[in-house]
C-alpha positions in Angstrom: 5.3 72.9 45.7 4.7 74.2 42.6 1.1 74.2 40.9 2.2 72.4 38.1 3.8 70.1 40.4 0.6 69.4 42.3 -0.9 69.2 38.8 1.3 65.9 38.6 1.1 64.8 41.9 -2.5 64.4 41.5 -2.8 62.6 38.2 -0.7 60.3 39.7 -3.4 59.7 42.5 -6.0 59.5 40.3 -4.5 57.1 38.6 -4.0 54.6 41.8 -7.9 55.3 42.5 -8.8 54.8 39.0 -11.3 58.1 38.8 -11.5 58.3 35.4 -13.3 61.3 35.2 -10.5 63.3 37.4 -8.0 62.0 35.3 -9.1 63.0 31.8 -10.1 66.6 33.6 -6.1 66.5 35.1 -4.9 65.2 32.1 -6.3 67.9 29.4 -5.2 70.5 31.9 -1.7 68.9 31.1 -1.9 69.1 27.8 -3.1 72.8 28.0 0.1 73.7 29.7 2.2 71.8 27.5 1.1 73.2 24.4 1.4 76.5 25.6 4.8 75.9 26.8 5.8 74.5 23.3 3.8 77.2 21.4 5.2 79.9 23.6 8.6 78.6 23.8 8.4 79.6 27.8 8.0 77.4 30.9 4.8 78.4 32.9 4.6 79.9 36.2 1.8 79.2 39.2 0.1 82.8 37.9 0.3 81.6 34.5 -1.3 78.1 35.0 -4.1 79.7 37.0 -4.7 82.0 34.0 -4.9 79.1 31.8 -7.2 77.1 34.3 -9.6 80.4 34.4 -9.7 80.2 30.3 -10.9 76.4 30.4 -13.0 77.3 33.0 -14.8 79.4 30.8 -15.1 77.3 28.2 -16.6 75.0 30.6 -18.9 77.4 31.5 -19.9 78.1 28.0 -20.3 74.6 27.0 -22.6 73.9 29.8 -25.2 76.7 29.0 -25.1 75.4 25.6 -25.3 71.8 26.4 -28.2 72.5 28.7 -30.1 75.1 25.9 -30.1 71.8 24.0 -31.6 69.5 26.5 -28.3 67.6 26.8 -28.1 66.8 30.0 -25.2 64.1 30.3 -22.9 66.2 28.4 -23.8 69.7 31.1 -23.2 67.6 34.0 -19.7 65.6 32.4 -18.6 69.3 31.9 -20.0 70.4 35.6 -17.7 67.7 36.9 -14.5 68.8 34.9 -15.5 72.1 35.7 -15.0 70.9 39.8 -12.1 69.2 39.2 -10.6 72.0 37.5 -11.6 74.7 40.5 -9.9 72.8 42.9 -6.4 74.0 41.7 -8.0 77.7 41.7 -7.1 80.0 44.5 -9.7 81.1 46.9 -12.0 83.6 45.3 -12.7 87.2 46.1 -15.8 87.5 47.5 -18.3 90.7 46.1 -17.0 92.9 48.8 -13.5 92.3 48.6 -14.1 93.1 44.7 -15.6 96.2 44.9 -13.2 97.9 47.3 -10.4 96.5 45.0 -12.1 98.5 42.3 -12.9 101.7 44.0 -9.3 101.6 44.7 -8.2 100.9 41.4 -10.6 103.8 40.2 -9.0 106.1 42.3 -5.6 105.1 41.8 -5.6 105.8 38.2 -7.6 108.4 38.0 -10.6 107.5 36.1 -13.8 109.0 35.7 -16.0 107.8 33.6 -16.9 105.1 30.9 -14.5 106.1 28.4 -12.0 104.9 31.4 -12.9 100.9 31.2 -9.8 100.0 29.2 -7.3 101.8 31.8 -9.1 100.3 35.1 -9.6 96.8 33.5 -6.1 96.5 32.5 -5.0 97.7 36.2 -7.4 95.5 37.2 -6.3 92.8 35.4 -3.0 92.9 36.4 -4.3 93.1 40.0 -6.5 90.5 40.4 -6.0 88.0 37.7 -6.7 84.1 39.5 -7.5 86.3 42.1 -11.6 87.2 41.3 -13.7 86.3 38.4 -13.2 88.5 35.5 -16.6 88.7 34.7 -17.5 90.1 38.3 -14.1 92.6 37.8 -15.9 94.1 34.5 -19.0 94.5 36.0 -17.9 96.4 38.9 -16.0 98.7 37.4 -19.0 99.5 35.0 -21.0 100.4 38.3 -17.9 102.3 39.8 -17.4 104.7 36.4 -21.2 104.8 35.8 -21.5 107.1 39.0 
């Protein structure tokens, strides 16, 4: 089953079990995907749709830290919970390990030895482990792997 087909499949079911928040979460997703389709003129693949759930995650993310800088505590924990929802159609993560060896490997496949090599290992990287790791996590370790 597709993911976009789960996607469906589970809006449905939120809908029988009337979880409002689940719903709205499922249902902006939807609309995410559809207006990329329609923008893009494409129809999205599973690697595509995780892509797009990692960029909402991180506005998630970022909306939380700011909600929470201004003492707005309802709003953090409304985006924590969309945030949940939203990890659920995630693959499992890398862990810290698994991301470092992926990045010495990276480094050694292309070649690269120092910092003026970021661009080249994060777009191999990129390619690599997309839905696969956090991003964030990627870029940091291959800082520390061309720093050496």
């Amino acid at each position: 089953m597709s993911l976009k087909h789960q996607i469906t499949e589970d809006m449905k079911s939120a809908m029988r079990a009337k979880d409002s928040t689940r719903l709205g979460t499922i249902r902006l997703l939807q609309a995410a995907i559809k207006q990329r389709e329609v923008d893009e003129r494409i129809e999205l693949d599973d690697s595509a749709v995780v892509a797009l759930i990692d960029k909402l995650l991180k506005q998630r993310k970022d909306s939380i830290a700011a909600f929470e800088a201004a003492n707005r505590q309802d709003l953090a924990d409304q985006e924590k919970a969309e945030a949940a929802v939203l990890t659920a159609y995630l693959p499992e993560r890398m862990s810290d390990d698994e991301i470092q060896q992926a990045v010495q490997a990276i480094v050694a496949e292309t070649g690269a030895s120092g910092p003026g090599d970021m661009g080249k290992v994060m777009g191999a990287a990129k390619t690599r482990l997309a839905g696969k790791a956090d991003m964030g996590l990627v870029s940091a370790a291959v800082k520390a792997a061309l720093s050496r």
